[in-house]
N, C-alpha and C positions, 0 to 999 in steps of 0.2 A: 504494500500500500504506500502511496506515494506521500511525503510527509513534507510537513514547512518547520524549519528551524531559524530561531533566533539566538540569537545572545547580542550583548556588550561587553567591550572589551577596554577595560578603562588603560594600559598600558601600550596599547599599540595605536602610534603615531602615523599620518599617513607616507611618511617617510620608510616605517616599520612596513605598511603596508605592502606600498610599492617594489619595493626590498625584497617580499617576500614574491609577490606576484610573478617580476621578473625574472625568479630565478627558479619557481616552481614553473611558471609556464603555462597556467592554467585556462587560457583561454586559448593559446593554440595547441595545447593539448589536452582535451577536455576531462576530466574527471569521470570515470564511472558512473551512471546512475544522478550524474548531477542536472538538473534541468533549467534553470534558473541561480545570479548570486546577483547581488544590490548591497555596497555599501555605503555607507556613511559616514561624516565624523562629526560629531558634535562636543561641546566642550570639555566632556568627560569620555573622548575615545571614541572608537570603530562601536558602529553598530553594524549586523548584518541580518539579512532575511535569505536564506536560501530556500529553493524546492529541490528534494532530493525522491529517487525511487523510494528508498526507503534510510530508516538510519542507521542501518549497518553498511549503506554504501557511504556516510558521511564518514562514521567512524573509518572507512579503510582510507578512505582519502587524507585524514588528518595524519589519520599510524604513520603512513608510507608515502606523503608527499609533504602534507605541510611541518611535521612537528621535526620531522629532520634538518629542517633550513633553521626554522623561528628558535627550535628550543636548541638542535645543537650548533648549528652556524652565527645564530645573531643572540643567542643566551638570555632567550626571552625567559621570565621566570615564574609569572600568571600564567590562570590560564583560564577560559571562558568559560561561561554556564550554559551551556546550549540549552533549547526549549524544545519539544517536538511536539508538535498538532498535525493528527492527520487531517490530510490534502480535504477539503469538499467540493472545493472547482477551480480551473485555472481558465482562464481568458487569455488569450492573445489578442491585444489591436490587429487589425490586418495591416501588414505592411511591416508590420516589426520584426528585425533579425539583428543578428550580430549581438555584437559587445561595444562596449566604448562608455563615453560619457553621457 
């Protein structure tokens, strides 16, 4: 079942972000079971809202692509509360694809 995950992340700057983005590669190499990611930064850190298949494709993606940059390349030392609601409906505007801003 397809699920929406949140958290906040009061430690990770968009600097942190970027950082990580570019070196994990995640949008020219897509993640498993990922369908959707949106983030944010407001004045206490990254938020994000992902659509995932479900949450064991989130957790493999964090195991095996993200925690090995953040926590052993860049010695991030938090770490986020994710939230998981299952999916009830997704909408696409028509015309939307891609990544970017």
């Amino acid at each position: 079942m397809a699920v929406v995950m949140t958290f906040s992340w009061p430690e990770i700057t968009p600097d942190i972000y970027d950082t990580v983005r570019q070196r994990v590669r995640w949008e020219e190499d897509s993640p498993d079971g990922c369908v959707l990611h949106a983030a944010w930064f407001v004045s206490d850190g990254l938020n994000v809202l992902d659509i995932w298949e479900s949450e064991d494709h989130f957790n493999r993606f964090i195991a095996e692509r993200i925690a090995p940059v953040l926590k052993g390349e860049l010695g991030v030392q938090s770490e986020p509360q994710p939230n998981f609601f299952p999916l009830h409906r997704r909408f696409v505007a028509p015309g939307v694809t891609g990544g970017g801003a």
